[in-house]
MDAnalysis code that builds the backbone (N, CA, C; Angstrom):
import MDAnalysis as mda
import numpy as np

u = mda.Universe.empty(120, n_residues=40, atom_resindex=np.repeat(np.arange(40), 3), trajectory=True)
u.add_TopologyAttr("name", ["N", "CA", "C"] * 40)
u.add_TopologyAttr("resid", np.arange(1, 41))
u.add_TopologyAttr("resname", ["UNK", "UNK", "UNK", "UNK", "UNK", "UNK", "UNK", "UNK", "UNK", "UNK", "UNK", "UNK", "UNK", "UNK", "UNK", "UNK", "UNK", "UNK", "UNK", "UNK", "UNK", "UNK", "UNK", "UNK", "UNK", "UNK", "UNK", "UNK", "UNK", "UNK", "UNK", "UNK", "UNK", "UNK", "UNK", "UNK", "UNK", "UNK", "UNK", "UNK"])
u.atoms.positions = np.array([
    [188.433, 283.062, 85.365],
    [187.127, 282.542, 85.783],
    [186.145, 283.694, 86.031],
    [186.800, 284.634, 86.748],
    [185.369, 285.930, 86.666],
    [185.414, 286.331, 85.407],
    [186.184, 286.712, 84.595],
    [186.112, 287.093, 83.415],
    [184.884, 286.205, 82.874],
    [185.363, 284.813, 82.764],
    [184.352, 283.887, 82.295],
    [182.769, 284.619, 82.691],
    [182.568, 284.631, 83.887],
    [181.297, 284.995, 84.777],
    [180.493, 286.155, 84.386],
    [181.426, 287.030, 84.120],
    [181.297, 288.656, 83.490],
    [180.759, 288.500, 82.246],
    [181.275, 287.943, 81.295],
    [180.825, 287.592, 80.335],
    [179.794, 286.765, 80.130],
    [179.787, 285.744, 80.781],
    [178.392, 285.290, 80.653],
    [176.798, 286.252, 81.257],
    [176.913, 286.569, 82.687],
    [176.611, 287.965, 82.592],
    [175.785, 288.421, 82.222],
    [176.679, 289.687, 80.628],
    [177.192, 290.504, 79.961],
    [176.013, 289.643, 78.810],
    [176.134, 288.645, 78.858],
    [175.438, 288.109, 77.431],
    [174.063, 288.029, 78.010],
    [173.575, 287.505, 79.081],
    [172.590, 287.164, 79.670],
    [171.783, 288.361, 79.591],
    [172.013, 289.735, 80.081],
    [171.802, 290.666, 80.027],
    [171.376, 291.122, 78.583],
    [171.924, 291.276, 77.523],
    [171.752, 291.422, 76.555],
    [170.577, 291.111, 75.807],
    [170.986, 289.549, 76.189],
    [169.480, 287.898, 75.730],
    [168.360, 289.316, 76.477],
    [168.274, 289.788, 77.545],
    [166.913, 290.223, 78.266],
    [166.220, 291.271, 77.761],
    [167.754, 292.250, 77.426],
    [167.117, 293.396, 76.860],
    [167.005, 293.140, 75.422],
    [167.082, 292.228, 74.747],
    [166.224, 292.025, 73.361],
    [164.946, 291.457, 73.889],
    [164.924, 290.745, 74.730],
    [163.662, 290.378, 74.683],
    [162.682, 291.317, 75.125],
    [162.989, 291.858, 76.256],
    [162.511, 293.055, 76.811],
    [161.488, 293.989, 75.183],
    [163.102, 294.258, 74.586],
    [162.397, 295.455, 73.579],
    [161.560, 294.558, 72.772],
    [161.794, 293.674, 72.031],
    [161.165, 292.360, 71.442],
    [159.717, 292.815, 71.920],
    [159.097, 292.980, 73.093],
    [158.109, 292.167, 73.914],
    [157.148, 293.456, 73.798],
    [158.221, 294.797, 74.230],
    [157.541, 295.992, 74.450],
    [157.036, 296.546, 72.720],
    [157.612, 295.898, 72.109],
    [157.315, 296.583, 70.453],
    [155.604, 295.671, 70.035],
    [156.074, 294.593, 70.206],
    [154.668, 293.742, 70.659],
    [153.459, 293.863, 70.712],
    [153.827, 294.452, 71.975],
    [152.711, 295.414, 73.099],
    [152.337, 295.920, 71.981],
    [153.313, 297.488, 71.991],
    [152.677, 298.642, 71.689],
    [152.105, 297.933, 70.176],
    [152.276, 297.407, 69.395],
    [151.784, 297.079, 67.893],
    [150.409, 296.271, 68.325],
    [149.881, 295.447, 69.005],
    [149.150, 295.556, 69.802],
    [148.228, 296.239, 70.068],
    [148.491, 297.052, 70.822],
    [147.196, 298.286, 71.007],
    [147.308, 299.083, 70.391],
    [148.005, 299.363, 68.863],
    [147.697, 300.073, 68.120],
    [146.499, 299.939, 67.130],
    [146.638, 298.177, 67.000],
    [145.880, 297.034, 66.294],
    [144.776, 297.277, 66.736],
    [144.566, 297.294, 68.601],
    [143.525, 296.901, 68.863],
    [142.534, 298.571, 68.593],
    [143.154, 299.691, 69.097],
    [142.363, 300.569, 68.737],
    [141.960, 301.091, 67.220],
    [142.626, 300.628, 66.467],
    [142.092, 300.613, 65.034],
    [141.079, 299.692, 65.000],
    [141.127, 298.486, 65.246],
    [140.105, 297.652, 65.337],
    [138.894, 298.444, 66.089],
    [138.710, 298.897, 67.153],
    [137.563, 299.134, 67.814],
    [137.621, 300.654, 67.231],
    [137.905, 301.386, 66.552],
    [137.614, 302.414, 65.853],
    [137.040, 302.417, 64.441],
    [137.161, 301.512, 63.598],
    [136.187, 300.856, 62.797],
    [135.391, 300.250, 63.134],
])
């Protein structure tokens, strides 16, 4: 049963830090967009 727990967890964690990086790549593509935009 902790095993079970650990693992779920373990996955949960995972799910976050994709989203996390997911979110932060985003961003930064984002304000790369936006300062090209306001630089033309």
């Amino acid at each position: 049963m902790a095993e079970d727990t650990q693992t779920e967890y373990d996955r949960g964690l995972v799910k976050a830090s994709t989203l996390g990086s997911m979110f932060s790549t985003t961003a930064n593509a984002g304000r790369r967009r936006g300062k090209i935009m306001r630089a033309d």
